[in-house]
C-alpha positions, 0 to 999 in steps of 0.5 A: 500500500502506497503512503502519502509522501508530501504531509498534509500543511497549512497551504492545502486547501483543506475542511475540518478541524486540523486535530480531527481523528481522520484526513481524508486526502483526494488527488482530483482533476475537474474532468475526470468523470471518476472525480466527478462521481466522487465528489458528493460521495465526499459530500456525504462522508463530510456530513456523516462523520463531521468534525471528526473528518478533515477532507483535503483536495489536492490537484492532479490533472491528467492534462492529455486525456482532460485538456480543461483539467489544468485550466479548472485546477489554476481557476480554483487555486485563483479563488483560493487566493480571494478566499473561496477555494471551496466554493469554485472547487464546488462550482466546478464539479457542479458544471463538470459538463461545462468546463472552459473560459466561458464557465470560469468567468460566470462563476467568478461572477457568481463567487464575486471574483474580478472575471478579468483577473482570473482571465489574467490569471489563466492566460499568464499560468499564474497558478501553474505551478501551485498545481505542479506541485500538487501533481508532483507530489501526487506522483510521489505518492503513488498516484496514477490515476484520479480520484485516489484518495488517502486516509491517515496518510495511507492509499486507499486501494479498494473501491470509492463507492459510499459504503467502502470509503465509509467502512474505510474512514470509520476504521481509521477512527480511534476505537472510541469514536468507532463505535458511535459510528455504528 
């Protein structure tokens, strides 16, 4: 089983308590329709396990087969920025159908972005290089393919389905808190 080489810190765009008793780590790209099932499977894990969940989204776009993947990446990693990370990260999965400058720019709009910085943005790579540093270390990590996530630090090899990545995180628990799970 593969471990997570790069540690979770303070720079990863991350949800929950930093003590909480499970990370839950995903290597994601925007077009990836895998991610894009997963992601309100993550949804419901945040819901489930609440504080006791830390859910942190790293980038790793598979550019030759999702040729949006890159562009979506800096245009969440521009939000985070501003301060809403997470509502472009949401926004982008909900229009996954829809990826592109036009996209970008409505929701920089709806999120009360400057649509003609991100486009700047965009165009100039600002953020580039944040999301290399995602893939790389993703790579190192292991990973080959999107989404793979990682509990506690470990890969998580089995199915992503809702019931797997429950039994998953609810065994990475502390005993005590396992049981309450139940």
């Amino acid at each position: 089983m593969s471990k997570l080489r790069v540690p979770v810190t303070s720079e990863d765009h991350a949800q929950g308590p930093a003590d909480a008793p499970v990370t839950l780590v995903e290597y994601g790209d925007y077009q990836c329709p895998h991610c894009g099932h997963a992601y309100p499977i993550v949804k419901q894990l945040q819901r489930r396990f609440g504080n006791k969940l830390r859910f942190v989204f790293r980038n790793f776009p598979l550019r030759e087969v999702h040729p949006q993947a890159e562009e979506a990446a800096e245009a969440a990693e521009f939000a985070g920025a501003h301060g809403k990370f997470w509502e472009m990260h949401d926004a982008i999965f909900e229009n996954q159908q829809s990826l592109g400058d036009r996209l970008f720019v409505q929701l920089a709009h709806a999120l009360k972005l400057d649509p003609e910085a991100l486009a700047k943005s965009l165009r100039a790579g600002e953020f580039a290089e944040r999301v290399q540093a995602d893939f790389a270390g993703g790579a190192r990590s292991g990973v080959n393919g999107t989404p793979t996530f990682f509990i506690n630090g470990q890969r998580h090899d089995a199915d992503f389905e809702l019931e797997m990545l429950t039994a998953a995180v609810n065994e990475a628990l502390p005993q005590k808190s396992r049981a309450a799970e139940r």
